[in-house]
N, C-alpha and C positions, 0 to 999 in steps of 0.2 A: 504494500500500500504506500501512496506518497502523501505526504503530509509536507504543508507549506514552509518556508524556512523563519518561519517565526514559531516554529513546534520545535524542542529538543528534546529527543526522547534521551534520560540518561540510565533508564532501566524500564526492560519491556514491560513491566506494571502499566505503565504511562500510557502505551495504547490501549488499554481498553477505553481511557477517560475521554481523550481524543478522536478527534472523525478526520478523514482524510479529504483531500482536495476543498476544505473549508477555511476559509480567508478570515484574519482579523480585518476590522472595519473600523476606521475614523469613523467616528460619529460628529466631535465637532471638534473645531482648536480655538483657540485664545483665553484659556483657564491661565491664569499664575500658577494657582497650584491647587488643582484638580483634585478634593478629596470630601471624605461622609459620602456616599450612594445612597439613595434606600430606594426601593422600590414598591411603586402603591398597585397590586393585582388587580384592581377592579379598574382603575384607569390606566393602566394598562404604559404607566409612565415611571420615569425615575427621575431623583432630585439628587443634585450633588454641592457640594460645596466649591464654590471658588473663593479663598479664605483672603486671600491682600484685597481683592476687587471689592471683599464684603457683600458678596451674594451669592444666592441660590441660582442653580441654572433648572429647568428642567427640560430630560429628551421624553417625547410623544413615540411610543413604535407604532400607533397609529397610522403618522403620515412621517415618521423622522425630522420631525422639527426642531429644534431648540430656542428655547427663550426664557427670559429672566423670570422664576419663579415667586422671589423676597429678596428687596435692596432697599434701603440696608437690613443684615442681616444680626449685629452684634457680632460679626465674624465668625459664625459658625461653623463648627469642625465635622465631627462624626455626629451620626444620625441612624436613628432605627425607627421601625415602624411597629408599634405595640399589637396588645392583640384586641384591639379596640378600632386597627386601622386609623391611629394616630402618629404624628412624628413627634420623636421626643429629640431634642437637639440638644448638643452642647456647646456652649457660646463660649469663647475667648473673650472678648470684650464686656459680655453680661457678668462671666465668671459663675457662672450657673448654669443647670440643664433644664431645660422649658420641653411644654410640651404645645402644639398646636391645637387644639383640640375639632372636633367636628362641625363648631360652627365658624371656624376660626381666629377662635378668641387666645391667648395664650396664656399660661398656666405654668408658675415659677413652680418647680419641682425639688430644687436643691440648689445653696448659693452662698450657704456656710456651714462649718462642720464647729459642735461647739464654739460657737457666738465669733467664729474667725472664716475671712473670707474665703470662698474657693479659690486656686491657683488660675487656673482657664481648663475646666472639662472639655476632655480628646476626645474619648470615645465612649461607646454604651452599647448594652444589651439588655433585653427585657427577657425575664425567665417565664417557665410556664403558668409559673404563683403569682405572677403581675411584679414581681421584686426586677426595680430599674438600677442592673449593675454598670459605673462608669471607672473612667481613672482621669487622674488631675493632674498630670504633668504643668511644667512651669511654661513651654513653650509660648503661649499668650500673652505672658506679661515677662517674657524675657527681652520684648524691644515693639515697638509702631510698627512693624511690618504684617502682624498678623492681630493685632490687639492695641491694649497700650499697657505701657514698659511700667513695671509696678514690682515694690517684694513681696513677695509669699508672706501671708500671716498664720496659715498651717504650719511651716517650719518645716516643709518635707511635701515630695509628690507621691498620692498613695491612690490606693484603691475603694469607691464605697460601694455599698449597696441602700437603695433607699426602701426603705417599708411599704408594702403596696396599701397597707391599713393606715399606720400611725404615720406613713410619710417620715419616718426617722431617719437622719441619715447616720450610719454605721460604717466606720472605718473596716475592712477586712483583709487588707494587707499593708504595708508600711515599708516593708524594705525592697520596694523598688526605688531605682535611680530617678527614672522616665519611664514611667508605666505611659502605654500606648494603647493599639487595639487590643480587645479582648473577644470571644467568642464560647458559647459551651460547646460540647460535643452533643451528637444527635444522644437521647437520653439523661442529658444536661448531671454525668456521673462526674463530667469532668472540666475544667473550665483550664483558657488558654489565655494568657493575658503576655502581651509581649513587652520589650524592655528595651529603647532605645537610649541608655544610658551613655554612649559612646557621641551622643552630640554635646556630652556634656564631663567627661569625664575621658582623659586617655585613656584606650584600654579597654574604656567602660563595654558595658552589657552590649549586645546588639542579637537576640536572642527570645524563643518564645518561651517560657514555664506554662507549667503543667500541673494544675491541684486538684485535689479531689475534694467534692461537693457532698457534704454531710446532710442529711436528712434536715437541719436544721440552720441548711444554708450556711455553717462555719468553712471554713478552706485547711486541707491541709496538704505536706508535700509540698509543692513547689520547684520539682529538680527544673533543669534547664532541660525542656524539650528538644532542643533544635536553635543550632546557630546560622546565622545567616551568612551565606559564603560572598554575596553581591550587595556594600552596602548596605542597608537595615531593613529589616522587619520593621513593618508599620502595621495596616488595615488585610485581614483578612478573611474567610468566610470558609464554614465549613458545609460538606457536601454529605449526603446521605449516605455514605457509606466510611462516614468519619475523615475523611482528607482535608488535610489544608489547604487553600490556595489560600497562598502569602503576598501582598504586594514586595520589592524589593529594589534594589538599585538596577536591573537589568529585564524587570520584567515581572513575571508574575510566576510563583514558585508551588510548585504542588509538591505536600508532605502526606508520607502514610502517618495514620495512626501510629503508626514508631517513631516517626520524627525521622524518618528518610527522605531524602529529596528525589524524586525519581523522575521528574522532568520540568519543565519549563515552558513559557510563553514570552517572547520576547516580543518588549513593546516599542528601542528606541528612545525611551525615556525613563527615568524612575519615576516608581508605582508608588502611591499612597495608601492606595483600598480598593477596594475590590467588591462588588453585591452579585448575589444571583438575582435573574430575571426572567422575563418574558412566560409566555402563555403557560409551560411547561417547566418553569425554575430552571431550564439548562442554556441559560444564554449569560455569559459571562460580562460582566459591564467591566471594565478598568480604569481608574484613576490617575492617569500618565502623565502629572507635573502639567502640560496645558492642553492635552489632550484627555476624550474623551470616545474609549475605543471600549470596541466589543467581541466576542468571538462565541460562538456555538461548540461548547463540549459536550462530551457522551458522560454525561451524569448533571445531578441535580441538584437542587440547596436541600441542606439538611433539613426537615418538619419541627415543626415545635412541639414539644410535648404536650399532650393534653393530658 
């Protein structure tokens, strides 16, 4: 079979994920830096962050259109869509995670952790029990490019979770550098939170962990799953039969459930994130710094548990 040269297969794992003679697809360009996807089923569209511009973009697979969704936006970064068919966003310049709600009114969710401000929330996932989990790296208020330039009143970038009842927000990990994307595994036994610490520290992390999810929502564990061989792990998404696809500095990186890398998608630019989409969950969107590209894989986005 031929496969495009933006496919690298680096272990025959990889072809079954893959379809041959299927082309990545620009969708649009002129993003600064192209990140958060989510994807709404019913309208049949996706929303992405374009974070310096301060706005939403969104593509129509309707007709392939793109246009300005929300400008301004507080600089919003990563984005999910609850199980209410809501966006819950996290804003760099709010320093908070809002949600949009259905009439679209907006609804501050989270915006300090004991009576001290949030840093600028990266990214987020909504579990099955309605628990809205983020991480607070400094990236937002480390300079005007992305936010505005302010110090941490936290005294550290960590991870919470917020209460889907009492709305509490709960710290549930702390020693990350630069916590980044996060995702659970289909079964939600396991949760992935990645670790761009190396923008910030020589040396540092640049690396996904790996914890185990306790009946009662605590974490434990935390090895290092997987290091990133091209530039950093950011946004990534998992697929139904547990694989990563990683964004990365080269493309976009697919890992087994072991944390092996068995092949790639090369975009031409470094990746931020990544969402599944379309009518069937197997259309890959990509986050490519200012582009805004897609490709059809042979498999699916993970379900959420019910």
């Amino acid at each position: 079979m031929m496969y495009t040269d933006d496919i690298v297969i680096l272990d025959d794992r990889f072809r079954r994920y893959v379809l041959p003679n299927v082309h990545k697809e620009t969708l649009y360009t002129g993003s600064r830096w192209a990140e958060g996807p989510a994807y709404f089923p019913a309208g049949k569209y996706l929303v992405w962050s374009d974070i310096p511009n301060d706005r939403l973009l969104r593509y129509d697979e309707t007709d392939d259109s793109v246009s300005v969704f929300s400008k301004p936006c507080r600089y919003q970064n990563g984005h999910t869509v609850d199980r209410e068919g809501r966006l819950v966003c996290c804003e760099h310049q709010g320093r908070q995670v809002s949600r949009v709600e259905i009439d679209g009114s907006e609804t501050v969710l989270a915006s300090h952790y004991q009576g001290k401000r949030l840093n600028s929330p990266n990214d987020v996932v909504v579990k099955s029990d309605g628990s809205i989990w983020f991480t607070d790296p400094t990236y937002g208020i480390d300079g005007h490019y992305e936010g505005d330039k302010s110090d941490s009143e936290t005294g550290g970038s960590h991870v919470y979770r917020i209460d889907p009842v009492s709305m509490e927000v709960v710290v549930v990990a702390t020693d990350f550098v630069q916590p980044n994307g996060l995702a659970f595994s289909p079964g939600e036994k396991r949760l992935y939170i990645v670790d761009t610490g190396a923008t910030h520290q020589e040396n540092g992390p640049r690396h996904i962990r790996v914890f185990d999810v306790g009946q009662d929502n605590s974490l434990s564990g935390g090895e290092v799953f997987a290091t990133c061989s091209e530039g950093l792990f950011d946004g990534f998404r998992v697929d139904v039969e547990g694989n990563l696809w990683s964004s990365a500095g080269d493309g976009v990186h697919c890992l087994t459930p072991d944390g092996e890398l068995i092949g790639k998608i090369l975009t031409g630019e470094a990746v931020a994130n990544v969402e599944f989409g379309g009518v069937k969950r197997n259309r890959l969107y990509i986050c490519a710094t200012r582009t805004m590209q897609a490709i059809y894989v042979n498999t699916q986005a993970a379900l959420r548990k019910t």
